[in-house]
N, C-alpha and C positions, 0 to 999 in steps of 0.2 A: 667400420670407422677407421681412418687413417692415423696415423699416431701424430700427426701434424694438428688434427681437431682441437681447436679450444685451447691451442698452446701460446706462449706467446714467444715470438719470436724476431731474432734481429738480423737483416741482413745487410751486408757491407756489399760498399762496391755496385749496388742498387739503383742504381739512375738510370742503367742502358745494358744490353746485352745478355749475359747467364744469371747476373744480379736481378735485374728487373724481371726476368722470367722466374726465377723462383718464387723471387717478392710476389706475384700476382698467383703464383700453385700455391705456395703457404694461404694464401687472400681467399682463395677459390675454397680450399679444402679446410676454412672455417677456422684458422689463426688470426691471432691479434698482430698486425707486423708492421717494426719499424723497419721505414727507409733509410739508410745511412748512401751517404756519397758525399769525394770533394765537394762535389758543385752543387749547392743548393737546390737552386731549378730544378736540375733534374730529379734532386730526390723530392723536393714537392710535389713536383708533377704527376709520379709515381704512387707517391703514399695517396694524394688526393684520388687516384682512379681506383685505388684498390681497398680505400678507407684506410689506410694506416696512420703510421705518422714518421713524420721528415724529421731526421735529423741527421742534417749536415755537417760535414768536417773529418778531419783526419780517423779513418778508424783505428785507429790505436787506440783513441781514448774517450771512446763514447760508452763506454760499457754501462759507466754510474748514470748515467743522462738517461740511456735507453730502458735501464731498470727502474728506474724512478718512473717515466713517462708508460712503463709495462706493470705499473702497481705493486711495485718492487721485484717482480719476479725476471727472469730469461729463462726461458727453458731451453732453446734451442738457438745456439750463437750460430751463424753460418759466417765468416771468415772467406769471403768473396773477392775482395779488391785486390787487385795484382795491376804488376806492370809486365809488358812484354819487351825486355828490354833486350835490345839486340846488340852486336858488335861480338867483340873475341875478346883473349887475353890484352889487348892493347888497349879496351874501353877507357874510357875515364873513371880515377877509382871513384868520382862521385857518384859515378850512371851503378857501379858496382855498389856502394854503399847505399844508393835508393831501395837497388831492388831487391839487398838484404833487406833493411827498415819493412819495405811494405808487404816484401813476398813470404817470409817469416819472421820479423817480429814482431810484425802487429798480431800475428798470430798468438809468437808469445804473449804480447802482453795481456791480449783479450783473455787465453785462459789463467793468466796468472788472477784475473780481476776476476774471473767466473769460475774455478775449480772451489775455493773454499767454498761459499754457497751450494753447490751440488752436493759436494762431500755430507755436507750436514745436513740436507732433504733426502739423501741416495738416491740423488735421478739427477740426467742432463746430457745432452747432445750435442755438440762442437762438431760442425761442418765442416771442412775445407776443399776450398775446389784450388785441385793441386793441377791439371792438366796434366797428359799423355808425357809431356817433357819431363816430369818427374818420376816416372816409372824409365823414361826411354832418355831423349835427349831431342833438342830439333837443332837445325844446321844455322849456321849464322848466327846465334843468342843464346851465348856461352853464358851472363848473366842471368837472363832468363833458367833456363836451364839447369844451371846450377844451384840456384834458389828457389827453383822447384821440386827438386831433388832434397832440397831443407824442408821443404814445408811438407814433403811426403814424409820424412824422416821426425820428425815432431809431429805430425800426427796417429805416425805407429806409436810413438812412446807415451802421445797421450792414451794410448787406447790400451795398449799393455800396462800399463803402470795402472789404472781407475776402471777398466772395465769389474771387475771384481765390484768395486765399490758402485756403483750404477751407473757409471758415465759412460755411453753411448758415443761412439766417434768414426766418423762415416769422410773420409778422403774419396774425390770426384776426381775422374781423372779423364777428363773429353780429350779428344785428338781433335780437329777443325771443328771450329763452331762458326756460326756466320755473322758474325759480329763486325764492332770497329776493331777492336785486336786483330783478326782475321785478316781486314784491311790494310791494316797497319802492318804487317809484316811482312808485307811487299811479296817481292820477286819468292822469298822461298816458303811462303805460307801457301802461293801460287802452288807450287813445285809439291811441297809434301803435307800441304794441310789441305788445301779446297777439292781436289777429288774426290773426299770423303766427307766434307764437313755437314755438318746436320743444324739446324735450326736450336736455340738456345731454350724453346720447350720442350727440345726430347729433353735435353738435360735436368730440367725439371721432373720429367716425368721419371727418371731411371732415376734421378735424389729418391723421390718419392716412392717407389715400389722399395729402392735398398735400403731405406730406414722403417718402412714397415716389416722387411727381413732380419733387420738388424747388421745387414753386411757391411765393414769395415770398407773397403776396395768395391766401388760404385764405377763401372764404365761402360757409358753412354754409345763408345764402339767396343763391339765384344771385341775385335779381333787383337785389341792390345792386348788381351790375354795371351795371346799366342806370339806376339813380339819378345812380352815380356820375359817369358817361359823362356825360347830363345836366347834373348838377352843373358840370361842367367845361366843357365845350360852349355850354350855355345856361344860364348862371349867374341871369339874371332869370327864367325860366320856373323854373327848381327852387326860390328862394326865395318867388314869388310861392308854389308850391303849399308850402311851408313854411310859409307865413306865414298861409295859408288853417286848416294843423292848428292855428298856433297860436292864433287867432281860436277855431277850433272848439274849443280847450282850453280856453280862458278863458271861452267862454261856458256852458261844462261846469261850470266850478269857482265860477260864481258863484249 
């Protein structure tokens, strides 16, 4: 039996892409699951194929909604919605202030609304699909990038801080998935995401085996493990070959 059985659970960000793919493995593997997304539509469309239930609107502040309509309970928040937002240090600080708000505070605030309740049952699960940029970085969305690097960072500390007390906390970290994000990031998702990218149900499936292991660090490409390593290790050797994509991107883009 999968530790997903019989649970109930909310996913954000659910209308389309790594969202909806989880939404339907929670569905498959005998969860009660709310859909959250902006866009209505698509999260009806979702909840109704997979029997859930829709609720739409900003995740930040569906937590009370989603527990009320899960018979008070969440056991397993999944922290899904991101932006892929791109540009450098010149962004607009509002494109910069979105992708704090969505890429980690909604984070915060979702556990801030869900940690008392676990604390006092001693159990619960907080997801977050942080992507490969949060362990690494990607070229072109310094935004991005660096507010996924928050939301990998807030997910260690939830996990450190509560794992003692029963709270369960599983950070995903895909490199190319084949999505509209994917799409969306043009010329250098081209360049350093889609030779590799993999369909949005392995992601599901690698959630799914690392939360029946209980593994903190979930990635759907192994080989970020050995970026990462890298990265840590020899931190001039990994940016040098960084710095080589991004040469190779700009000479691409002009």
């Amino acid at each position: 039996m999968h530790t997903v059985q019989n649970k109930a659970v909310v996913v954000t960000g659910a209308g389309g892409g790594i969202g909806a793919a989880l939404a339907r493995r929670f569905a498959a593997e005998g969860a009660k699951v709310v859909v959250n997304d902006i866009d209505a539509g698509k999260a009806k469309t979702i909840a109704d194929e997979i029997g859930g239930i829709a609720i739409p609107g900003d995740a930040s502040a569906i937590v009370e909604e989603a527990r009320d309509a899960l018979n008070g309970t969440v056991d397993i928040y999944c922290a899904n919605a991101g932006l892929a937002s791109g540009g450098t240090e010149a962004a607009d600080e509002q494109v910069w202030a979105r992708a704090w708000d969505v890429n980690v505070m909604a984070h915060v605030r979702a556990a801030h609304a869900l940690i008392p309740a676990w604390l006092e049952r001693g159990e619960g699960r907080f997801v977050s699909t942080v992507s490969a940029a949060g362990l690494l970085t990607m070229v072109g969305a310094a935004p991005y990038s660096v507010t996924k690097h928050g939301a990998y960072a807030f997910a260690e500390w939830l996990s450190l801080t509560y794992r003692h007390r029963g709270i369960k906390v599983h950070a995903i970290c895909p490199q190319g998935v084949r999505t509209d994000m994917l799409t969306a990031a043009g010329s250098a998702g081209d360049l350093v995401l889609a030779p590799t990218a993999i369909e949005p149900e392995a992601v599901a499936e690698a959630l799914i085996q690392g939360m029946d292991e209980d593994r903190f660090l979930i990635l759907p490409h192994p080989e970020v493990a050995e970026y990462y390593r890298v990265r840590a290790a020899e931190p001039d050797r990994w940016l040098a070959g960084m710095n080589h994509l991004q040469q190779k991107w700009e000479g691409g883009t002009k």
